[in-house]
N, CA, C and O atoms as a Tripos MOL2 file, in Angstrom:
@<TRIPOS>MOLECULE
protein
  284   283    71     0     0
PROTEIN
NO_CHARGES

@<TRIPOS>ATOM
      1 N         173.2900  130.7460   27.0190 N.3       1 UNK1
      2 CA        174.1950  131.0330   28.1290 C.3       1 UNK1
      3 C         173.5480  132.1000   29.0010 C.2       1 UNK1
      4 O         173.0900  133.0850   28.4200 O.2       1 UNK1
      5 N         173.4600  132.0260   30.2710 N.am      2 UNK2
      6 CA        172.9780  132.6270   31.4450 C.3       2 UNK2
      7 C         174.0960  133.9630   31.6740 C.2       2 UNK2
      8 O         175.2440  133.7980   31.2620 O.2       2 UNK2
      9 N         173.8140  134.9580   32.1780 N.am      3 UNK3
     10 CA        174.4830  135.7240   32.8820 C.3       3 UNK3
     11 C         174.1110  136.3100   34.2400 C.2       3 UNK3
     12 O         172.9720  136.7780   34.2640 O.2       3 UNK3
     13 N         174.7250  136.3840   35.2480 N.am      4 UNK4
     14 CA        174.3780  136.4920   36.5680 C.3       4 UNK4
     15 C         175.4350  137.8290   36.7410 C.2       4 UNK4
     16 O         176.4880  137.9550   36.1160 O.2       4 UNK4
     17 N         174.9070  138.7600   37.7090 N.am      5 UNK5
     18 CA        175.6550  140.0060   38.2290 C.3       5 UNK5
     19 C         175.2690  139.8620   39.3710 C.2       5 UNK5
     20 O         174.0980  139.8140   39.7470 O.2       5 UNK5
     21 N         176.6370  139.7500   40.2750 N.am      6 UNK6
     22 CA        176.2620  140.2000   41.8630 C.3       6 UNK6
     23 C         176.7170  141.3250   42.5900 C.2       6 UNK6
     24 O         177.9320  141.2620   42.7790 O.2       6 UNK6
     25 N         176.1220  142.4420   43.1190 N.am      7 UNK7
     26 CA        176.5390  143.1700   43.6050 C.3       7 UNK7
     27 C         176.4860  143.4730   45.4580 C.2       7 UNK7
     28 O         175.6750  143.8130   46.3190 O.2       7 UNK7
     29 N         178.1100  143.0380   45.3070 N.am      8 UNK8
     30 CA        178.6080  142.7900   46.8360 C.3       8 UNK8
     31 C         179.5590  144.0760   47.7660 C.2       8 UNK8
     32 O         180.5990  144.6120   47.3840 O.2       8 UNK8
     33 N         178.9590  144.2780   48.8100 N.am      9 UNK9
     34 CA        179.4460  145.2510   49.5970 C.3       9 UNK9
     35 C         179.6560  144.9860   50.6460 C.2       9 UNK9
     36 O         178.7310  144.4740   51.2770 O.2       9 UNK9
     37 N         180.9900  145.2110   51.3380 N.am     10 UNK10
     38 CA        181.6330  144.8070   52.5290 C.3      10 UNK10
     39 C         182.7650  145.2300   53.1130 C.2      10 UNK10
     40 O         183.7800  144.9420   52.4780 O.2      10 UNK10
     41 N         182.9430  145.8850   54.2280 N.am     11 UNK11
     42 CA        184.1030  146.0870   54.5160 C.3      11 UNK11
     43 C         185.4930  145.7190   54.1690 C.2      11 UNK11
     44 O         186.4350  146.4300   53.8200 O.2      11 UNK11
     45 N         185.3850  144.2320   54.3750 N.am     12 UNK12
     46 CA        186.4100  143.3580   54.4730 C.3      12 UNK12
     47 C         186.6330  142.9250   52.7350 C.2      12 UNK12
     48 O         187.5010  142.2160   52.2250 O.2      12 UNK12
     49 N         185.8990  143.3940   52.3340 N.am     13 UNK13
     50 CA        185.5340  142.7940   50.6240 C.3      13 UNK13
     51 C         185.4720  141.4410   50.3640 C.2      13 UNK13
     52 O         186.0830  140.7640   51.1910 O.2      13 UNK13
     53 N         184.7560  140.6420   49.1980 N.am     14 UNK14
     54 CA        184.7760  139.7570   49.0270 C.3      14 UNK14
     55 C         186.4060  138.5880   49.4350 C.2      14 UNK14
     56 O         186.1390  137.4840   49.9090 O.2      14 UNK14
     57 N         186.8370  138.6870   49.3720 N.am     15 UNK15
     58 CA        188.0530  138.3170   49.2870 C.3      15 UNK15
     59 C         187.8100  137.5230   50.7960 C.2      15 UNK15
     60 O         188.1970  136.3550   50.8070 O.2      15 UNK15
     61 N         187.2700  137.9910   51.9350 N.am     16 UNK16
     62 CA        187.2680  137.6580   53.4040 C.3      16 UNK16
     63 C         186.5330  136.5000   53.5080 C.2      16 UNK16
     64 O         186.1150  136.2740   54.6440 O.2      16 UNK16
     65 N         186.2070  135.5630   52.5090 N.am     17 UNK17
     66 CA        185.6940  134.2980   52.5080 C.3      17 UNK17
     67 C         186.1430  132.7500   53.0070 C.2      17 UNK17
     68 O         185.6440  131.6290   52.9010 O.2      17 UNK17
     69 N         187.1450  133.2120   53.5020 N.am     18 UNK18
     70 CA        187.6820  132.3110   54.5520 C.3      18 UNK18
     71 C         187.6740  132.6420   55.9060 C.2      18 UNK18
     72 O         187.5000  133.7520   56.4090 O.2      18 UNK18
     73 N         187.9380  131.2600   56.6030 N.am     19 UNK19
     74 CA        187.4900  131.6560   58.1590 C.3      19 UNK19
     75 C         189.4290  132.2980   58.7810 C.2      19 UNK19
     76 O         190.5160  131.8740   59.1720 O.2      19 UNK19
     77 N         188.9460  133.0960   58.5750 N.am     20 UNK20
     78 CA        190.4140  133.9390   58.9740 C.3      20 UNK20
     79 C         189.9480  135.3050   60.3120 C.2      20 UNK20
     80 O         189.4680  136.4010   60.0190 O.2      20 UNK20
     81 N         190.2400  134.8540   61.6520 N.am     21 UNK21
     82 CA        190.0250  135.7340   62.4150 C.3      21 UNK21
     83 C         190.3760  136.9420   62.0320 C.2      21 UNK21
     84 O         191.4280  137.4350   61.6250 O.2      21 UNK21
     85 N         188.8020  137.5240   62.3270 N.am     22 UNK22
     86 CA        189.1650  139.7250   62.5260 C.3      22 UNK22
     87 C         189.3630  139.4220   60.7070 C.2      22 UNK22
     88 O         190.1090  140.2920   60.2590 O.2      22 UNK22
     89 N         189.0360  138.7380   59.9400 N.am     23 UNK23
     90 CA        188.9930  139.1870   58.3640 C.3      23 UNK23
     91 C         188.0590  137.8370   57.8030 C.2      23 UNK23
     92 O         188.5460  136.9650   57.0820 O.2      23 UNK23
     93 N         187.1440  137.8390   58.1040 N.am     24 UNK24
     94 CA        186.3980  137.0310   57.6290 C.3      24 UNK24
     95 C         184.6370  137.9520   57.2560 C.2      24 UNK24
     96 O         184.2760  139.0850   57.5740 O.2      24 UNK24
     97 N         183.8080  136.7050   56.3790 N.am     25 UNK25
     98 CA        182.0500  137.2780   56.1550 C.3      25 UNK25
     99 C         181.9920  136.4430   56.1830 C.2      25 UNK25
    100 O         182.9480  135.6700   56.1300 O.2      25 UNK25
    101 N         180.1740  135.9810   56.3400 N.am     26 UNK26
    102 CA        179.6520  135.0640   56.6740 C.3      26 UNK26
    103 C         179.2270  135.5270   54.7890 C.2      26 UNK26
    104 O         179.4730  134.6550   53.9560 O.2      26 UNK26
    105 N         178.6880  136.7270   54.3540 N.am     27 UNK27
    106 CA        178.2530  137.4950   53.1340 C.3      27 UNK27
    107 C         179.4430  136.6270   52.3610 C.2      27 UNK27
    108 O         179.2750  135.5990   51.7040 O.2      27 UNK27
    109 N         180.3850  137.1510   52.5570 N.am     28 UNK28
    110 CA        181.4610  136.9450   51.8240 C.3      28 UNK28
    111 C         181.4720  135.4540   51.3000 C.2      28 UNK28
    112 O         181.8450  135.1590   50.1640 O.2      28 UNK28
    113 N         181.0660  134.6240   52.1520 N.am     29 UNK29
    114 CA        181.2760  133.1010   52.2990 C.3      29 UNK29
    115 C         180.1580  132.7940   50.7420 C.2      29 UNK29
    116 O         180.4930  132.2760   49.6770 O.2      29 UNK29
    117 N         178.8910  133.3040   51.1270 N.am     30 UNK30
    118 CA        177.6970  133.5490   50.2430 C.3      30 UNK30
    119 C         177.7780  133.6120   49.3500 C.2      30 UNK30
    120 O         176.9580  133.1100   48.5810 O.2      30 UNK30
    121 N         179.2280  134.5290   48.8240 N.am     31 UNK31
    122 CA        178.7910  135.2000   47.7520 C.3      31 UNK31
    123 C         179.7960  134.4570   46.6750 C.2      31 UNK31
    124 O         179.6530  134.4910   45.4530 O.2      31 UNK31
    125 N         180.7790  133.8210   47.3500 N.am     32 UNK32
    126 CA        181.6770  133.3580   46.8400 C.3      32 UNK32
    127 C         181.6950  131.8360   46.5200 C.2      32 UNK32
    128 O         182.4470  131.2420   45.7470 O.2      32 UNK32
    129 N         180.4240  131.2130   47.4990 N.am     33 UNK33
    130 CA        179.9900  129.7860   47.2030 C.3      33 UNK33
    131 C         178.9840  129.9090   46.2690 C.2      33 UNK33
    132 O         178.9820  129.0300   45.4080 O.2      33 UNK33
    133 N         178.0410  130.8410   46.1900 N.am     34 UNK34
    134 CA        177.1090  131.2300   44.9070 C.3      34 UNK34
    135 C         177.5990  131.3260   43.6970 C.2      34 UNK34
    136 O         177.0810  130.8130   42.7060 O.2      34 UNK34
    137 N         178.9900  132.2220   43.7110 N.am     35 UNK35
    138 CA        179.8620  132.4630   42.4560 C.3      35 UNK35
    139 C         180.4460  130.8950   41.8320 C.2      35 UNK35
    140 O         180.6620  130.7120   40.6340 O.2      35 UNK35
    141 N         180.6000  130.0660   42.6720 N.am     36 UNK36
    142 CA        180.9710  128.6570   41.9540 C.3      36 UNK36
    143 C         179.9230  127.9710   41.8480 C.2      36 UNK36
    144 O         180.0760  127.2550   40.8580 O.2      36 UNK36
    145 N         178.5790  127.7190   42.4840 N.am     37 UNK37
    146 CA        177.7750  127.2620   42.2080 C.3      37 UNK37
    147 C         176.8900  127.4670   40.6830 C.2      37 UNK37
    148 O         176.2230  126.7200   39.9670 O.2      37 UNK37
    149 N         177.2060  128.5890   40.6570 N.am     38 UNK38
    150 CA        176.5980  128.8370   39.1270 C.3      38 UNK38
    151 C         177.4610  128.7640   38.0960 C.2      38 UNK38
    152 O         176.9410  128.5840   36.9950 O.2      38 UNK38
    153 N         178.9580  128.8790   38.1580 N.am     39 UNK39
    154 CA        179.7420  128.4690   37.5030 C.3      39 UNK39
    155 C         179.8000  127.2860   37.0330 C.2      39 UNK39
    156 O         180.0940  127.1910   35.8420 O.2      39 UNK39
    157 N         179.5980  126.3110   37.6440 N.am     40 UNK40
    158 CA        179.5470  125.0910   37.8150 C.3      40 UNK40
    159 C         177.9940  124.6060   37.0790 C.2      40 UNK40
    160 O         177.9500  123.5950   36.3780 O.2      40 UNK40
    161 N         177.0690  125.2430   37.2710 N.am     41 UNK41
    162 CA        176.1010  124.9410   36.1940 C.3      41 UNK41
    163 C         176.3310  125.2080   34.5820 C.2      41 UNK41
    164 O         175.7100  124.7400   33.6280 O.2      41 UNK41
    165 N         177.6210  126.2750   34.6230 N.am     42 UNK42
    166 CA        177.3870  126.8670   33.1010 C.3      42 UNK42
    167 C         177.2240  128.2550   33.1870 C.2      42 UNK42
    168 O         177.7310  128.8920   32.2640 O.2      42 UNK42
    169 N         176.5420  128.9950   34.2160 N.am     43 UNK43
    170 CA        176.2000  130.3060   34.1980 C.3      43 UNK43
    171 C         177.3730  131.5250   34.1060 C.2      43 UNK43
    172 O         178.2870  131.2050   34.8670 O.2      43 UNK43
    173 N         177.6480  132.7590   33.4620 N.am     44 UNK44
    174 CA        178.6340  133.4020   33.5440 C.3      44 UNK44
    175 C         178.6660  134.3050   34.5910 C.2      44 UNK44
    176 O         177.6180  134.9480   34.6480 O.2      44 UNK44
    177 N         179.4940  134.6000   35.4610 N.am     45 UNK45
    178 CA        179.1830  135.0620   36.7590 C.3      45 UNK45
    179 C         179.8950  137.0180   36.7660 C.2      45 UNK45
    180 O         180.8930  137.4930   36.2240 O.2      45 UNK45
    181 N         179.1650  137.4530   37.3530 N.am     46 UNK46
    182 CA        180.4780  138.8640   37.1450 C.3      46 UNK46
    183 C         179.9460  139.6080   38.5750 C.2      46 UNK46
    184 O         178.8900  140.2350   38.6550 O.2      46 UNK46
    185 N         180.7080  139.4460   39.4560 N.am     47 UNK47
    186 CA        180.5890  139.9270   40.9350 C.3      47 UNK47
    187 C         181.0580  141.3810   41.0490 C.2      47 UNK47
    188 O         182.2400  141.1840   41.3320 O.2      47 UNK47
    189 N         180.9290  142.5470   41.0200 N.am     48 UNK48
    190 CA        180.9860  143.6900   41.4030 C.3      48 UNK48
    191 C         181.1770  143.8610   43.2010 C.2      48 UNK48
    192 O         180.3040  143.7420   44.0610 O.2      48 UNK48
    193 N         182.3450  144.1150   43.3330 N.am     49 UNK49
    194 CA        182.5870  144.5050   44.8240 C.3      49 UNK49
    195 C         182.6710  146.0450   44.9370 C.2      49 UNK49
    196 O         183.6150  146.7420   44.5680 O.2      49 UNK49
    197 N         181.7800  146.3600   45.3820 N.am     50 UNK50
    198 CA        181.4140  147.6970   45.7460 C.3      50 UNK50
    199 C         182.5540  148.7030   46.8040 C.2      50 UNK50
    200 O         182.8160  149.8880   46.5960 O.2      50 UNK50
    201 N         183.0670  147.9060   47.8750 N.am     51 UNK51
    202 CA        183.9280  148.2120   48.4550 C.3      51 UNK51
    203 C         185.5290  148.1460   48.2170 C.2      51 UNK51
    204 O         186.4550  148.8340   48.6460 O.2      51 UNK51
    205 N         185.4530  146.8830   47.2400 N.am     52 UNK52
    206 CA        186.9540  146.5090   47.2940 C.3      52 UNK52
    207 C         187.3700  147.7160   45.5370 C.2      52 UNK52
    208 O         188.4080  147.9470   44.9170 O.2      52 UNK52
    209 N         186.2770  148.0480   45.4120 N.am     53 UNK53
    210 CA        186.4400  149.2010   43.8660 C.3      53 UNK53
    211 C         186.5640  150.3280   44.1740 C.2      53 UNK53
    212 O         187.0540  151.1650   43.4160 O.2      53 UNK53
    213 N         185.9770  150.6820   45.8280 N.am     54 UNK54
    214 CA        186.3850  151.9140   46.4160 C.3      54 UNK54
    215 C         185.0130  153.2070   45.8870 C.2      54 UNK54
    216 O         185.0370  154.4260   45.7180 O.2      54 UNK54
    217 N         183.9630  152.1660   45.7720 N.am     55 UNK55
    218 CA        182.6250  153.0920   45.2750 C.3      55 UNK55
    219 C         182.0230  154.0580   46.2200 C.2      55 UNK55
    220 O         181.5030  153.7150   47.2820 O.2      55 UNK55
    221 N         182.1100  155.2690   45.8030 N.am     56 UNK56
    222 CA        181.8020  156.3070   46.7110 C.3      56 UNK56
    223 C         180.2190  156.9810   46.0540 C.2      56 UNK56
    224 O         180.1030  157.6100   45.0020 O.2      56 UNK56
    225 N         179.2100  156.6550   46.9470 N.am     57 UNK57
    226 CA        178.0300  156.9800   45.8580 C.3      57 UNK57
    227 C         177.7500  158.5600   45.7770 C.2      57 UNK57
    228 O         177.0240  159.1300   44.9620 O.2      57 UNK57
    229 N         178.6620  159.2540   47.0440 N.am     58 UNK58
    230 CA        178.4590  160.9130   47.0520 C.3      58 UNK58
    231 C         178.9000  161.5840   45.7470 C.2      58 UNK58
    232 O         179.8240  161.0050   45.1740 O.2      58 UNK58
    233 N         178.4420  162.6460   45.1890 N.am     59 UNK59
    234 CA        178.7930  163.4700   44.4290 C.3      59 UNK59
    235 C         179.7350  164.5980   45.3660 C.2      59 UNK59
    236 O         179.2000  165.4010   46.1300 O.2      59 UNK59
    237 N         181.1560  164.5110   45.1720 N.am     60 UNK60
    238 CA        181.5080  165.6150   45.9770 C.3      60 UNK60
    239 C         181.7310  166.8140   44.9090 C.2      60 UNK60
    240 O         181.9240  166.8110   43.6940 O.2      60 UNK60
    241 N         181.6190  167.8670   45.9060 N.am     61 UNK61
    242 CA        181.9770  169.3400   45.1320 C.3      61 UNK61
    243 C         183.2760  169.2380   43.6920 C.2      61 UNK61
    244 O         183.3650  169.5640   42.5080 O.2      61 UNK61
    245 N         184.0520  168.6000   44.7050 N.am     62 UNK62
    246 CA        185.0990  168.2300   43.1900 C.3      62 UNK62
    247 C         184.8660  167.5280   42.2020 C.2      62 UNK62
    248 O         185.1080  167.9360   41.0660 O.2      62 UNK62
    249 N         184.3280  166.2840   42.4590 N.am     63 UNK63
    250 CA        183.5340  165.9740   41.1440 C.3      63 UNK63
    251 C         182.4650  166.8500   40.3360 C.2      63 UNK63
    252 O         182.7460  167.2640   39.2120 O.2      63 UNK63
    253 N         181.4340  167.0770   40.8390 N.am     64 UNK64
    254 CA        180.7830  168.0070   40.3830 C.3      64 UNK64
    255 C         181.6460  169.0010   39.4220 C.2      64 UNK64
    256 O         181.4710  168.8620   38.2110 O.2      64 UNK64
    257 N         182.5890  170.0190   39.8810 N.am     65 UNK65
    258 CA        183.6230  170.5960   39.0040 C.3      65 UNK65
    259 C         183.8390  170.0430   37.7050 C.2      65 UNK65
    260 O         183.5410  170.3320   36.5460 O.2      65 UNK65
    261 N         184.5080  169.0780   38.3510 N.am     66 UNK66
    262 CA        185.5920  168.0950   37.2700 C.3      66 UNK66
    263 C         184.1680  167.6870   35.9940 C.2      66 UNK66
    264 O         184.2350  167.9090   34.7850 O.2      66 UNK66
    265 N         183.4550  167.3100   36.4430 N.am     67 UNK67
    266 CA        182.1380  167.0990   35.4260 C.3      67 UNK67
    267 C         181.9890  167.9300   34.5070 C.2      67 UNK67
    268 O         181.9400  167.7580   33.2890 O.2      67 UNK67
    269 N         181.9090  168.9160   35.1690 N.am     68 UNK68
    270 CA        181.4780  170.4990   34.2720 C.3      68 UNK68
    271 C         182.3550  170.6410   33.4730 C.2      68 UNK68
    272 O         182.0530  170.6530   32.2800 O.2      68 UNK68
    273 N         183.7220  170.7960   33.8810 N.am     69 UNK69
    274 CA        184.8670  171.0200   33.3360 C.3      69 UNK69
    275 C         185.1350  170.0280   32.2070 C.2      69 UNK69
    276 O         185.3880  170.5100   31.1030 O.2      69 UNK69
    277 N         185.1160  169.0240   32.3130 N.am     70 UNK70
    278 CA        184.8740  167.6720   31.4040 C.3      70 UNK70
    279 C         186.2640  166.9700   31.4050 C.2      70 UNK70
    280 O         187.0230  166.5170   30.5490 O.2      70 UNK70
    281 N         186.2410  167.1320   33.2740 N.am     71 UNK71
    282 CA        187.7650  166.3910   33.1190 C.3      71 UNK71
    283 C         187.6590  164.6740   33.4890 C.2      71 UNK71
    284 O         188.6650  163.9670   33.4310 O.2      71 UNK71
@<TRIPOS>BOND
     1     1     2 1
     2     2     3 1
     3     3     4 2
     4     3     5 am
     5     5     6 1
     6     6     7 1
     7     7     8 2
     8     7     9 am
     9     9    10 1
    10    10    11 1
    11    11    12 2
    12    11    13 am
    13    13    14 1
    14    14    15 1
    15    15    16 2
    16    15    17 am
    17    17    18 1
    18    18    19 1
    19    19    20 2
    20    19    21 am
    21    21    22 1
    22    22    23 1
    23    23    24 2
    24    23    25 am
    25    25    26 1
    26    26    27 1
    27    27    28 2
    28    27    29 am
    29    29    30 1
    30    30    31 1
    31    31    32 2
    32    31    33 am
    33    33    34 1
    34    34    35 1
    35    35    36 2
    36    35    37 am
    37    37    38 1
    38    38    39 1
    39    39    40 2
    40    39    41 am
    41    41    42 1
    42    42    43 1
    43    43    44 2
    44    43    45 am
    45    45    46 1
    46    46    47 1
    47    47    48 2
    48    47    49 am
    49    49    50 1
    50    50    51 1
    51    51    52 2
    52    51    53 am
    53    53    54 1
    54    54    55 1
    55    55    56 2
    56    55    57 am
    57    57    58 1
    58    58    59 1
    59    59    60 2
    60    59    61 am
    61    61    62 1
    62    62    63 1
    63    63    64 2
    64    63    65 am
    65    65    66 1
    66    66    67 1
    67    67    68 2
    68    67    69 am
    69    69    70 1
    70    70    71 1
    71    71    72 2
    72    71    73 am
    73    73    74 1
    74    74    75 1
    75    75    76 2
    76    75    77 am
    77    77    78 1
    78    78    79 1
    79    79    80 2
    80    79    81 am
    81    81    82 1
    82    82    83 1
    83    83    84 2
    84    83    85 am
    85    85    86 1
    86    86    87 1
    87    87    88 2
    88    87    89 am
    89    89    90 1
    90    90    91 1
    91    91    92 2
    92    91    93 am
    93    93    94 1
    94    94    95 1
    95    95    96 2
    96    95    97 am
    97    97    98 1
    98    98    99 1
    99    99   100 2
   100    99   101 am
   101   101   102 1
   102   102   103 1
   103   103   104 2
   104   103   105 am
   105   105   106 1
   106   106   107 1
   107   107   108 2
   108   107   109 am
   109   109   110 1
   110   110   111 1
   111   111   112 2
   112   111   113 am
   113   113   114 1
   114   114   115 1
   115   115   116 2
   116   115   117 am
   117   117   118 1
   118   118   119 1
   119   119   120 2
   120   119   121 am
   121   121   122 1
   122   122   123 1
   123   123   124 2
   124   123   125 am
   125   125   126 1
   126   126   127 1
   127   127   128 2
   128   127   129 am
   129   129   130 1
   130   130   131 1
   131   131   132 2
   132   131   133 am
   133   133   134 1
   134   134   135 1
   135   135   136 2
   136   135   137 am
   137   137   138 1
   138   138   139 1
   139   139   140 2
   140   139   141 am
   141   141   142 1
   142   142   143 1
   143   143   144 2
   144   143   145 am
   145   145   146 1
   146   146   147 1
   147   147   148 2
   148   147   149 am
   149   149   150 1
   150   150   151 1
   151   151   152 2
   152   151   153 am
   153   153   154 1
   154   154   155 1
   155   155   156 2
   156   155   157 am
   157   157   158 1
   158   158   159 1
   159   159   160 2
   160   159   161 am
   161   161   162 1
   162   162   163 1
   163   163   164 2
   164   163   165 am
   165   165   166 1
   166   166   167 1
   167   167   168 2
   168   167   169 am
   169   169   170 1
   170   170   171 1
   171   171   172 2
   172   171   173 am
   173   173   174 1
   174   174   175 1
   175   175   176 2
   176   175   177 am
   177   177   178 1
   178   178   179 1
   179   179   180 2
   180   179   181 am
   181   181   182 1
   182   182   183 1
   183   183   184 2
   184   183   185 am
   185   185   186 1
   186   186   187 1
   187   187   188 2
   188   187   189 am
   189   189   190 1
   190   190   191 1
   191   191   192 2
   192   191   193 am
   193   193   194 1
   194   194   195 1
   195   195   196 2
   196   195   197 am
   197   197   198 1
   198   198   199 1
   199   199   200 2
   200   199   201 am
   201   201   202 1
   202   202   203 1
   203   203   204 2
   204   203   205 am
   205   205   206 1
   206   206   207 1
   207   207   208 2
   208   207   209 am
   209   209   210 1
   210   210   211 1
   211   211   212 2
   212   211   213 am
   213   213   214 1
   214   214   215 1
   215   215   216 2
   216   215   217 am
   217   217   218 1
   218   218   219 1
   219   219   220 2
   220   219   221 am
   221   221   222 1
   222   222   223 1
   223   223   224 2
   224   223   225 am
   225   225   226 1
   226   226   227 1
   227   227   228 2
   228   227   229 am
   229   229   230 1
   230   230   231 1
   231   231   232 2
   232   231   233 am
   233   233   234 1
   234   234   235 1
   235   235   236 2
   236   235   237 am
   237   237   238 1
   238   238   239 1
   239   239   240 2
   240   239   241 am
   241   241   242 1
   242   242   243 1
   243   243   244 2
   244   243   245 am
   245   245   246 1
   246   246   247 1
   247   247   248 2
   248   247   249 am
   249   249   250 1
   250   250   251 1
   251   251   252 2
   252   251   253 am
   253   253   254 1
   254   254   255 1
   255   255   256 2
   256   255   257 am
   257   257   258 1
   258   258   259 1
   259   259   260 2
   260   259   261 am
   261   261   262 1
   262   262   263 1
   263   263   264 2
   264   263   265 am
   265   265   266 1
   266   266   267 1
   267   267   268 2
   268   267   269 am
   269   269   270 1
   270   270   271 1
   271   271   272 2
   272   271   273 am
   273   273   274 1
   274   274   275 1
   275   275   276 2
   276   275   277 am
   277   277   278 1
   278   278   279 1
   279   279   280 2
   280   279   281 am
   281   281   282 1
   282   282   283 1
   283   283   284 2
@<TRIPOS>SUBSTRUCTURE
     1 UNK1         2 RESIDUE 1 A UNK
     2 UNK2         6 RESIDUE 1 A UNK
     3 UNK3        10 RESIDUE 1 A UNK
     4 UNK4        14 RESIDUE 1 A UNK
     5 UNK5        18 RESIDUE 1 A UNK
     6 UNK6        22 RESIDUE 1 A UNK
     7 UNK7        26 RESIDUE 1 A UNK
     8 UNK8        30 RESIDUE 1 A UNK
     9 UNK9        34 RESIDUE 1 A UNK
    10 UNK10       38 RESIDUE 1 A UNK
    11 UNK11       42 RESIDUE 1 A UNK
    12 UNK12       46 RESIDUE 1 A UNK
    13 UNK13       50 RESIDUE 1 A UNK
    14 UNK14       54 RESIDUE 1 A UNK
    15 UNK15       58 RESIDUE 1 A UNK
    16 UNK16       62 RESIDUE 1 A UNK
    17 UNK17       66 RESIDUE 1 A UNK
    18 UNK18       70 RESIDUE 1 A UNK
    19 UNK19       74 RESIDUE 1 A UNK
    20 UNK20       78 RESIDUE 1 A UNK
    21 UNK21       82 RESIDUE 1 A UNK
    22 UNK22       86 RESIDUE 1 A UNK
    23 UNK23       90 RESIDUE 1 A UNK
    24 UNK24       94 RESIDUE 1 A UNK
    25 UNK25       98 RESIDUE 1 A UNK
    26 UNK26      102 RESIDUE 1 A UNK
    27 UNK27      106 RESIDUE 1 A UNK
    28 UNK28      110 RESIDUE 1 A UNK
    29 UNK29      114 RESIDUE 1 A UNK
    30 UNK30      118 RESIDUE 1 A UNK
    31 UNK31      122 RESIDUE 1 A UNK
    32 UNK32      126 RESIDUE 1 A UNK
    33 UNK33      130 RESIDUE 1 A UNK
    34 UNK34      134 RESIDUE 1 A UNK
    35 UNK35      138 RESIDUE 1 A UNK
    36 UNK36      142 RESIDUE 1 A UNK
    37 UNK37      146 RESIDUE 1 A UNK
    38 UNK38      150 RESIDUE 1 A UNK
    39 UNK39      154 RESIDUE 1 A UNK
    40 UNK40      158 RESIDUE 1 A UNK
    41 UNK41      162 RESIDUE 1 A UNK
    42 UNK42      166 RESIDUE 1 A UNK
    43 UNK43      170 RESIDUE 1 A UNK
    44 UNK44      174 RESIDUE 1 A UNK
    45 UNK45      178 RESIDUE 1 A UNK
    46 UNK46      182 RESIDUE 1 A UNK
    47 UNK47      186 RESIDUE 1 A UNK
    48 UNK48      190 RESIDUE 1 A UNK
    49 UNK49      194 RESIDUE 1 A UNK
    50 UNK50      198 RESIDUE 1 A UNK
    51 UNK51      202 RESIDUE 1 A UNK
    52 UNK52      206 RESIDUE 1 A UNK
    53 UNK53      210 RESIDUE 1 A UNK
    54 UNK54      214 RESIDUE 1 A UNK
    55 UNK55      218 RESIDUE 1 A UNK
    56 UNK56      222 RESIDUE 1 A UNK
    57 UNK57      226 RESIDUE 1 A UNK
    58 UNK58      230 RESIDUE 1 A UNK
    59 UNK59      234 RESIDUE 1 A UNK
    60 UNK60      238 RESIDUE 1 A UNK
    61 UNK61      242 RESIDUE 1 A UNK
    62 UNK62      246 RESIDUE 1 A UNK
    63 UNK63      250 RESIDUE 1 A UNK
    64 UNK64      254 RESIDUE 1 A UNK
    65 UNK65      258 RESIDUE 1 A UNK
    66 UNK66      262 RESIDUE 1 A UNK
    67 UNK67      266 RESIDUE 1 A UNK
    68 UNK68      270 RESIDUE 1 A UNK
    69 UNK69      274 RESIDUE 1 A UNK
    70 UNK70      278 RESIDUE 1 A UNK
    71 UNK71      282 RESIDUE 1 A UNK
């Protein structure tokens, strides 16, 4: 068994994979016809949406804290 990870970032988040004016990707479309295409072979798919998880790659001062602190 195959495993595939995609890691997708987008405003609109994956989800915008339909042609829906002012909320649509062309990415989105990509990522989401890729995700069944390999499904469809057998492959296990696990898409990471970077945006729609709310991934912030800064270390802010408060984290930093909270780290130390071990909260």
């Amino acid at each position: 068994m195959k495993n595939i990870c995609i890691v997708f970032d987008h405003p609109y988040t994956v989800d915008a994979c339909h042609n829906e004016p002012h909320n649509r990707s062309f990415s989105a479309a990509l990522v989401t016809e890729a995700q069944k295409s390999y499904e469809k072979a057998g492959v296990t798919v696990d898409v990471i949406d970077l945006h729609k998880d709310g991934f912030d790659p800064v270390m802010h001062k408060e984290d930093l804290i909270a780290w130390r602190k071990k909260r």
